[in-house]
N, C-alpha and C positions, 0 to 999 in steps of 0.2 A: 383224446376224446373222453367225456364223463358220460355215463348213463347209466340207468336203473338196474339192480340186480335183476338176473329173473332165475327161475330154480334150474334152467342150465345150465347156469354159472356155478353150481356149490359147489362139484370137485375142486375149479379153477380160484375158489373164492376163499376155499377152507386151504390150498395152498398159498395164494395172497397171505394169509393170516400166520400162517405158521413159517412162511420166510420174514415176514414182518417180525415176527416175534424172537425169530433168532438173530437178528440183526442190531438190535440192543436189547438195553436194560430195562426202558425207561417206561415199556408197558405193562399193563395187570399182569399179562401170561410172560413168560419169558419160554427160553427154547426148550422144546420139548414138554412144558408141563401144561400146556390145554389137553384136556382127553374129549376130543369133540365127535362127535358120529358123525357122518355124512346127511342121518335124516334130522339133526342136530342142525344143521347149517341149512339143509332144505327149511326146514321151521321156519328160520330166523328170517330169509330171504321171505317167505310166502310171508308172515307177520309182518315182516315192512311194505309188502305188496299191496296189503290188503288193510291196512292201518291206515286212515287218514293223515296221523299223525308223525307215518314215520317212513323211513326211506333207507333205503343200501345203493348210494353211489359207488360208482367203480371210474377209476382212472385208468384206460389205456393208451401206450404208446407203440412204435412198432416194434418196438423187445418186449413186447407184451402189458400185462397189467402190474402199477406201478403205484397204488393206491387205494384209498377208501375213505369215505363218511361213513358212517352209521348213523341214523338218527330213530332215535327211540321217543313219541312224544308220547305227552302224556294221557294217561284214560281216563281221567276224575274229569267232572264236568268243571273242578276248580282249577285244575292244572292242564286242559288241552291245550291250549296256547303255550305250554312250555314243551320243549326238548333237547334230550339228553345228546353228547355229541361223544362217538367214539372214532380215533379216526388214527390212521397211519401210512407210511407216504415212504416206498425204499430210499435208500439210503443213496442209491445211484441215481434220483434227481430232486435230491433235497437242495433247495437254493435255484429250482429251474424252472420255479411259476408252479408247479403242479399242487402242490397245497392251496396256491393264492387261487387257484383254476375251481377246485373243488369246494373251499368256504364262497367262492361268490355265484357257484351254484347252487349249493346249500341253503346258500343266504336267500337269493330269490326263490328256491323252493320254498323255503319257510315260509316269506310274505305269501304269495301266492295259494299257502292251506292254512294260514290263520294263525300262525306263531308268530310271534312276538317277543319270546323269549328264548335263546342257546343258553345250554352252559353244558359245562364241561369240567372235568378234573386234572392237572398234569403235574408230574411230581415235581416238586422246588428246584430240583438239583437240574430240572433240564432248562435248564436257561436257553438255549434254542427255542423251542417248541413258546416259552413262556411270552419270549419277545416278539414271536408270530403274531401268537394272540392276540398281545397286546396293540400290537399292529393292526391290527382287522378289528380292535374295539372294544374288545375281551375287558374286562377288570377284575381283579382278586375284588373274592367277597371272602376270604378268610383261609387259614390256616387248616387242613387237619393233619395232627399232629401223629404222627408215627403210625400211617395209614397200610402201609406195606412193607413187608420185610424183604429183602432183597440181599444176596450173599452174606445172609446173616446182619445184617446193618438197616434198621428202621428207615422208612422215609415218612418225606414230609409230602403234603399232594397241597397245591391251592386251589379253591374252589374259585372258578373263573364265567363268568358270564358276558352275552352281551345284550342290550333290547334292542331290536328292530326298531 
């Protein structure tokens, strides 16, 4: 089941995020190091709530929640039509629809409030994650170049998009 954050979710949502994050490498926070507040993640869920342009999807299964979109659009009257994608998907049912379940809600949320444009960022090295994308339409629009440091070792992130 995917549906809309609402701010009774933040305990349940701010733990989504922090088993997501200790489950690899391959996101911004890794384990342990988001310091988030609970009214921290209240915000962020009402700001999508209340945002034309932007959404907190949740993925549940009967072992509970196993997922998320993020989408942050844009506030400039030049970039409404675009939005940001943040997104993570446990590890115990990666390969079992649940990411493909969430970009093709995403997707139609998007149409449906006047984007036209996703994009997103994923580091080079997760070739998983890249060839999704790719999958659902995504294109590298370019390189940046030692955007995070990660056990001491630079990474690389490609900037990925897709149009409606």
């Amino acid at each position: 089941m995917i549906r809309e954050a609402e701010e009774k979710d933040s305990e349940r949502y701010k733990l989504l995020i922090a088993e997501l994050e200790a489950e690899t490498d391959f996101l911004l926070y890794g384990r342990g190091e988001r310091s988030w507040t609970l009214d921290r993640v209240k915000g962020l869920i009402q700001h999508c709530s209340e945002h034309p342009a932007s959404q907190l999807l949740l993925s549940e299964d009967e072992d509970g929640w196993n997922g998320h979109v993020t989408v942050l659009g844009g506030t400039a009257p030049r970039n409404r039509h675009t939005a940001r994608l943040v997104t993570g998907v446990k590890k115990r049912v990666q390969g079992k629809g649940v990411a493909d379940a969430l970009f093709h809600h995403v997707e139609t949320w998007a149409k449906d409030h006047g984007i036209s444009r996703l994009e997103l960022t994923v580091m080079t090295a997760n070739t998983r994650a890249v060839r999704f994308y790719e999958k659902h339409g995504y294109i590298k629009e370019g390189t940046k170049q030692g955007t995070l440091m990660v056990d001491g070792q630079l990474m690389d992130e490609y900037m990925m998009a897709k149009i409606l």
